[in-house]
C-alpha positions in Angstrom: 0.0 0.0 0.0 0.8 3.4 0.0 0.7 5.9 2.4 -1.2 9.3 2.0 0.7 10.8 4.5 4.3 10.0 3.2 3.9 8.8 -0.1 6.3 6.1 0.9 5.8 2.3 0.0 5.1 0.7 2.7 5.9 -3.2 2.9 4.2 -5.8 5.0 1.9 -3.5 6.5 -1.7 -4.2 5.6 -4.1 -0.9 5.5 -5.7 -1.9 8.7 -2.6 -2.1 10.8 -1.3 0.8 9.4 -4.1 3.0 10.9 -3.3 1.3 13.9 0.3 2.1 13.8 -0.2 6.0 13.1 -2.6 6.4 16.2 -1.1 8.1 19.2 0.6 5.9 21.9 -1.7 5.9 24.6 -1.4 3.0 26.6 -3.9 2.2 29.1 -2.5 2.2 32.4 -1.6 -0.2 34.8 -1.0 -1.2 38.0 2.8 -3.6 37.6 2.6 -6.0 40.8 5.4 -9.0 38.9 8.4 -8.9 39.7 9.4 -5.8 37.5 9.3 -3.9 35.5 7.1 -1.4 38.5 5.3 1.8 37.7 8.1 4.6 37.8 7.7 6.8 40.4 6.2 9.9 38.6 9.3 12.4 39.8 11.3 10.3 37.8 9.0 10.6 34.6 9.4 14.1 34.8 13.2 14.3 35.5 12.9 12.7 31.9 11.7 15.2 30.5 13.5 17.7 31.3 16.0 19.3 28.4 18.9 17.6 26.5 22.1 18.5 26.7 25.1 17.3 25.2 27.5 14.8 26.5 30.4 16.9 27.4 28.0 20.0 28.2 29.5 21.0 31.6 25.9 20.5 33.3 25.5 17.3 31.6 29.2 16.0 32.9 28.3 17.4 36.6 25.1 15.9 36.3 27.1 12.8 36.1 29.1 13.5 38.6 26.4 13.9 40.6 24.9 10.5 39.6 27.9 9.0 40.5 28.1 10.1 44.3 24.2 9.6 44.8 24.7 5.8 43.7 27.5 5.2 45.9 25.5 6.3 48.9 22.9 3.7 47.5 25.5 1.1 47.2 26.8 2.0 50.4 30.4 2.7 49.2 33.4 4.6 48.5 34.1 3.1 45.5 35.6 5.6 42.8 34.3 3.8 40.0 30.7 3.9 40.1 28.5 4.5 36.8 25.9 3.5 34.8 26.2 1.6 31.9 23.7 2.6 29.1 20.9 -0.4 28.8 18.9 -2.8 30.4 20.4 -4.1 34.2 21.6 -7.6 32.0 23.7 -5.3 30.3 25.4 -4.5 33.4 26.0 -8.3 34.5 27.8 -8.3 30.5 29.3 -5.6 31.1 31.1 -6.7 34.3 31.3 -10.4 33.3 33.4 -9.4 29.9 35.5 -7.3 31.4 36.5 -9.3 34.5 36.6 -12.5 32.7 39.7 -13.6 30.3 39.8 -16.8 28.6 40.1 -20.0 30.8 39.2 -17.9 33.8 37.5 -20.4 36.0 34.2 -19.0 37.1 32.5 -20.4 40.0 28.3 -20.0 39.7 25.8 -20.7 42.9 22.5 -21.5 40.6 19.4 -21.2 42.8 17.2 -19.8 39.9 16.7 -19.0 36.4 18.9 -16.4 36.6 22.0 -17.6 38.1 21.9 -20.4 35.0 22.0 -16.7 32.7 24.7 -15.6 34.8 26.8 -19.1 34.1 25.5 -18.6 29.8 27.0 -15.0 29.6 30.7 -15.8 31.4 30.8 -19.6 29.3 30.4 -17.0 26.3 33.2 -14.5 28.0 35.4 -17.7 27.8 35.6 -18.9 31.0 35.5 -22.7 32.3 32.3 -22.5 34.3 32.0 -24.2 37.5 28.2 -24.4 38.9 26.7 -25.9 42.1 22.9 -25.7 42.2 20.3 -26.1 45.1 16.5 -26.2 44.5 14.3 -23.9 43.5 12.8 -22.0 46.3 16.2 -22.8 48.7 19.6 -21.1 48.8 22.8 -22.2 49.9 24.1 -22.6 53.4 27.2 -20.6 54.1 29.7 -23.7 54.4 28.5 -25.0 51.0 30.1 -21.9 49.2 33.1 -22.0 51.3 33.3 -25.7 50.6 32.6 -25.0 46.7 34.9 -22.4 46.5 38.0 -24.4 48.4 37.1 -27.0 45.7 37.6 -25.0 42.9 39.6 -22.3 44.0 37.4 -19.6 40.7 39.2 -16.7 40.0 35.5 -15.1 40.1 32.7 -16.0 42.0 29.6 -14.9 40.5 26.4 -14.9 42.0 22.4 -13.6 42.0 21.2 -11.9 45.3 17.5 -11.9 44.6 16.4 -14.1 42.0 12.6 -13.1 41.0 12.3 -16.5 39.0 12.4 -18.3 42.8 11.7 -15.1 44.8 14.5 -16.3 47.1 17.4 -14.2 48.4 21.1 -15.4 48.8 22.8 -14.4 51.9 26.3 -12.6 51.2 27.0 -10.8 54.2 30.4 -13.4 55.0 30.9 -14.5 51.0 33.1 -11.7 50.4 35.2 -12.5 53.6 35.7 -15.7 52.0 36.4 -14.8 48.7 39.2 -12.8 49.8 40.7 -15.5 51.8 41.0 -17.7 48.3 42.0 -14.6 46.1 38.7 -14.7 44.2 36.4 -11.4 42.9 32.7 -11.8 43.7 30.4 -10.8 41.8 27.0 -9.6 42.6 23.8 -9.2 39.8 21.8 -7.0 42.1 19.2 -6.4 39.9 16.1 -7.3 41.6 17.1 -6.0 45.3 19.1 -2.8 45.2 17.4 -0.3 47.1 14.8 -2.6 48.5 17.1 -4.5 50.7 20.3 -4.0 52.7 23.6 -4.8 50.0 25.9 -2.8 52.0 29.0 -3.3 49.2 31.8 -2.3 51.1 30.8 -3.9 55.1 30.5 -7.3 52.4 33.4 -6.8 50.4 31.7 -7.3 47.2 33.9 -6.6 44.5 31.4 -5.6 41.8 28.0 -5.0 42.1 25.2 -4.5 39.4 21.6 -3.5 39.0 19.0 -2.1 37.3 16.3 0.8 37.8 13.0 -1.4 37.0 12.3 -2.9 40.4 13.1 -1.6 44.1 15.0 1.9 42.5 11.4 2.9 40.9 12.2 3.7 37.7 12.0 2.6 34.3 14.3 -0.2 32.5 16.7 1.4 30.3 20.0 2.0 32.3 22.1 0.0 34.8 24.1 1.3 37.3 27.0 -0.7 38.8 30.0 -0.1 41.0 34.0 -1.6 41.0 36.2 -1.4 43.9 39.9 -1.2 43.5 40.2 -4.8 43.0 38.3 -5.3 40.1 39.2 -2.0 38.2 42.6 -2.7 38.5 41.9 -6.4 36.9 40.0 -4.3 34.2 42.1 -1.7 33.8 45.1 -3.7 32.8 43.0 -4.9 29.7 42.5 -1.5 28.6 42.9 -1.0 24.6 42.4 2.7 23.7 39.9 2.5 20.2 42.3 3.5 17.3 40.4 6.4 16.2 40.5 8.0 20.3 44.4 7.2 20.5 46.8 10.2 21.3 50.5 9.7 21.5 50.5 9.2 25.6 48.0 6.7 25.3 49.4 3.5 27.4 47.3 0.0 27.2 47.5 -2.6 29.6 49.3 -5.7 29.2 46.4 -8.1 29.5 44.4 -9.3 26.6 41.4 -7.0 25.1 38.0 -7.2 26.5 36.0 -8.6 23.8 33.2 -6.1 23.6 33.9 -2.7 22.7 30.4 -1.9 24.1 30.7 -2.8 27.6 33.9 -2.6 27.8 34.2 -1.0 31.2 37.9 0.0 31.0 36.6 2.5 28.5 33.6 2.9 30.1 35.6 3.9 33.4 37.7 6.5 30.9 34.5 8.1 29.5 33.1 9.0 33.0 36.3 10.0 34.3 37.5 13.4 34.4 39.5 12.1 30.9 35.6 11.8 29.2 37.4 9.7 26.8 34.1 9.5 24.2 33.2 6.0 24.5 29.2 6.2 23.7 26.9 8.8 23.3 25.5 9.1 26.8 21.5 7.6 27.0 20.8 11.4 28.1 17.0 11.2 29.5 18.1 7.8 31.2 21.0 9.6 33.0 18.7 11.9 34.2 16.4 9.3 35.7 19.0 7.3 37.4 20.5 10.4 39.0 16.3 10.7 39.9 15.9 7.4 41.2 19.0 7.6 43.4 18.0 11.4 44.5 14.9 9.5 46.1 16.2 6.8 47.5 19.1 8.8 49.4 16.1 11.4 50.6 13.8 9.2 51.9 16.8 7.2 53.6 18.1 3.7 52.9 16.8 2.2 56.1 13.6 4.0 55.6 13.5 2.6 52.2 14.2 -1.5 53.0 11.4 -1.0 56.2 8.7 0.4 53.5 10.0 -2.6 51.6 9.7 -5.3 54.5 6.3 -3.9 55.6 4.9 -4.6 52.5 6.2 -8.2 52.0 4.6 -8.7 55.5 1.5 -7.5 54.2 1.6 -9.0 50.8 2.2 -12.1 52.5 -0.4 -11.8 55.2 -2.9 -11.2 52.6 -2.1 -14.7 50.3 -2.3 -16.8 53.5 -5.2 -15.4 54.6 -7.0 -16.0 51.1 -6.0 -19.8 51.8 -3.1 -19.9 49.6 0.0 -21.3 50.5 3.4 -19.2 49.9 6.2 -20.9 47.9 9.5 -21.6 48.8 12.1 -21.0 52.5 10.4 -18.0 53.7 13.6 -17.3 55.7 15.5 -16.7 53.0 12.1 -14.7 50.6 13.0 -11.6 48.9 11.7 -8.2 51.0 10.3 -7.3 47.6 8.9 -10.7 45.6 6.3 -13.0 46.9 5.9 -16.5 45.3 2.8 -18.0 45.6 1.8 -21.9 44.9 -1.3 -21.9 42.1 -4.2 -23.8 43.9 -5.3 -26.6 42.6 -7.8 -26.3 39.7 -7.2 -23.1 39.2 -5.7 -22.1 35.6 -2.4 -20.2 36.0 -3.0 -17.8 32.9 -6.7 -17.8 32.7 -6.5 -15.9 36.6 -3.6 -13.6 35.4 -5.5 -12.3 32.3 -8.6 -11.7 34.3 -6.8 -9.4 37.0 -5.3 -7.9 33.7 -8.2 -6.9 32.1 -11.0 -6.1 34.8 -8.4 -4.5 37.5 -5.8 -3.7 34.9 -3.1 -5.2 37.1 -0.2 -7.1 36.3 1.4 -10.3 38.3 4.0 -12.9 37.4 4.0 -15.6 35.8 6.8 -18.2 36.5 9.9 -20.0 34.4 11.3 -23.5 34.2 10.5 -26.0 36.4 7.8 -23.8 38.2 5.9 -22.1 35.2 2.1 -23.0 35.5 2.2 -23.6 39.4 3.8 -20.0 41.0 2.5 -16.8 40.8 5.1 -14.3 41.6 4.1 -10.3 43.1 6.0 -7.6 43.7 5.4 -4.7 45.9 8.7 -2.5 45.1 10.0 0.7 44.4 6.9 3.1 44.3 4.8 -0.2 44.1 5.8 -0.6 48.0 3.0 1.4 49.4 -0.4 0.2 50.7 -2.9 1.2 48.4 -0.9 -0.9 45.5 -0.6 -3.6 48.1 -4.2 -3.6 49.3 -5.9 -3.2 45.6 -3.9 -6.0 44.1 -5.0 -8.3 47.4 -8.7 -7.4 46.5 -8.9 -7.1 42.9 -7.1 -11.6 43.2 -9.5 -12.0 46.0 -11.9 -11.3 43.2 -10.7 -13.0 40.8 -10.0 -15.7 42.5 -13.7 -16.6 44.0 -14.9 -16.1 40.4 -12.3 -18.9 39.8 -14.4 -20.7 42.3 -12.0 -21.0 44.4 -13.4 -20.8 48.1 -12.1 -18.0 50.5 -13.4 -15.9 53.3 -14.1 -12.1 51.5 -12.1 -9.6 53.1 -10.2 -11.1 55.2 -6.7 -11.0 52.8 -7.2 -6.9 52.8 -8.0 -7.2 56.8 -4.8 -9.3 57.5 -2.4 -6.8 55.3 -4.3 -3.5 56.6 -3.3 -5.0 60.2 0.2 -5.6 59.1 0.3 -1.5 58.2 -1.7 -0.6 61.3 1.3 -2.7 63.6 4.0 -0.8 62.0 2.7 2.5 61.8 1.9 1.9 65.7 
């Protein structure tokens, strides 16, 4: 067909979906209650919009600054090389994996979830021999098996998840840095689904690198990942640094170890490009700058242990809410995410069917599940601006709903009694 508008052929486009396609976007909203991506918090929509600049503009580069120093309070550091790396939070974990790992590194992966197995796919594609020791989904691993894993195979990395949203479990790390020292290995830490939602103190832990992304507890939207080096790891980084031909100057000095292999996320670049060299790298993701240095602003206002209680209270309550409904919670709630809730599918009771019905009459969103677990757990979040109780109470009532249209027999009322009582406790 042809367009009116353009005059441009258009291919593959029938007329009907071509109306469709020039309509405004207006999407209807919604209420996000998975395990991410949340609703943004609406300060960070308009940090957004506020003007472009250039990415050596002095305000733009002291914006960055700024960015910088805001997200080490959130990482509770004083790591100098702390940043955001332009794209999703998995481009952080490639980022950090690419650069860290060389060729026949051995890399030593806890698996306790889907995305532990991702973390082991992206460093056996960095080159590395991959060692993995996996639990079941819905546990984590005792302290002495890491030690014991990690005495085994003496990894020049460890790598690991702490929060994985495809179990809803969280890994304790508070000693795994301690031991990692003691065997000369880096930890890792993929962040993404518990930064700002609960305590990751990076230096107290000696964790070497840390990664997230702004979609969950930060309250913003995907799009831009911050992470954070110590000295350690930059100086493992640094010493495969390979200056781009077209940058190089006559005092440019390479490392002696072999090039990262991605120029993308290559962080020893990366590290150039947001220090005060600004070595161009990338074209800074401008608006996404502006609403990590947004999401960080409100984190470090409100207060970090103001932040992970508004986090815990609304697990309680989520939680409170499920098992008064009836339904039983999945996996070692000792070790459940502050932020992500898994909950069993009752019997007879169609997985999908329940999900699209809260989607379309309550226009609100939960999670499915992967692997080994898709069909039987529903997985909700409360984080980021999520964590709040009318989001916590409306999703409770609207699957209450939803649910007894299901015909699945509960006592009305009670799941928003037992989470408005959870609130009521902690606001006395």
């Amino acid at each position: 067909m042809t367009s009116r508008a353009t005059g441009l052929n258009i291919i593959h486009m029938d007329e009907a979906r071509m109306v469709e396609a020039l309509d405004d976007l207006n999407p209807a909203p919604r209420l996000l209650m998975g395990p991410g991506p949340i609703n943004a918090d609406p300060r960070v929509l308009r940090a957004m919009n506020a003007q472009l600049l250039g990415q050596f503009d002095p305000q733009f580069r002291a914006y960055m600054r700024q960015t910088s120093e805001l997200l080490r309070a959130v990482f509770q550091t004083a790591n100098r090389a702390t940043l955001v790396v332009d794209g999703t939070a998995r481009s952080a974990i490639e980022a950090a994996l690419v650069s860290l790992i060389e060729p026949g590194d051995r890399v030593l992966v806890p698996v306790f979830g889907r995305f532990g197995h991702l973390i082991a796919e992206i460093a056996q594609r960095c080159g590395a021999e991959i060692r993995t020791i996996e639990t079941e989904w819905g546990s984590v691993f005792p302290a002495e098996v890491l030690e014991e894993a990690i005495r085994k195979h003496q990894p020049k990395l460890v790598a690991v998840c702490h929060g994985d949203t495809s179990t809803t479990m969280a890994q304790p790390l508070a000693d795994l840095g301690r031991v990692c020292r003691a065997h000369d290995a880096l930890l890792y830490v993929d962040a993404t689904a518990t930064l700002g939602g609960m305590d990751l103190p990076a230096d107290a832990w000696q964790l070497d690198v840390v990664s997230a992304g702004l979609q969950k507890c930060l309250a913003g939207p995907s799009g831009a990942a911050p992470l954070t080096l110590n000295a350690r790891a930059e100086e493992r980084i640094v010493r495969r640094r390979h200056t781009e031909q077209g940058l190089r100057t006559s005092d440019a000095v390479d490392g002696d170890g072999p090039p990262i292999r991605s120029n993308y996320f290559d962080l020893a670049m990366i590290l150039d490009y947001w220090s005060d060299k600004a070595l161009n790298h990338h074209t800074e993701a401008t608006s996404m700058l502006y609403a990590t240095r947004e999401c960080a602003r409100i984190l470090v206002k409100e207060g970090l242990a103001s932040a992970f209680a508004r986090h815990a209270r609304a697990s309680n309550a989520v939680t409170a809410g499920l098992q008064a409904m009836g339904l039983a919670l999945f996996g070692d709630q000792r070790h459940k995410m502050a932020n992500v809730t898994g909950v069993l599918v009752p019997a007879g009771v169609n997985a999908e069917k329940l999900r699209r019905a809260l989607l379309t009459h309550f226009g609100i969103e939960i999670g499915t599940s992967f692997g080994p677990l898709q069909g039987k757990v529903w997985r909700i979040g409360a984080m980021g601006y999520n964590a709040r109780p009318d989001a916590v109470l409306a999703t409770l009532a609207a699957l209450e709903a939803v649910l007894a249209g299901e015909g699945f027999k509960l006592p009305r009322g009670a799941a928003v009694d037992a989470a408005l009582a959870v609130y009521s406790e902690s606001a006395g």
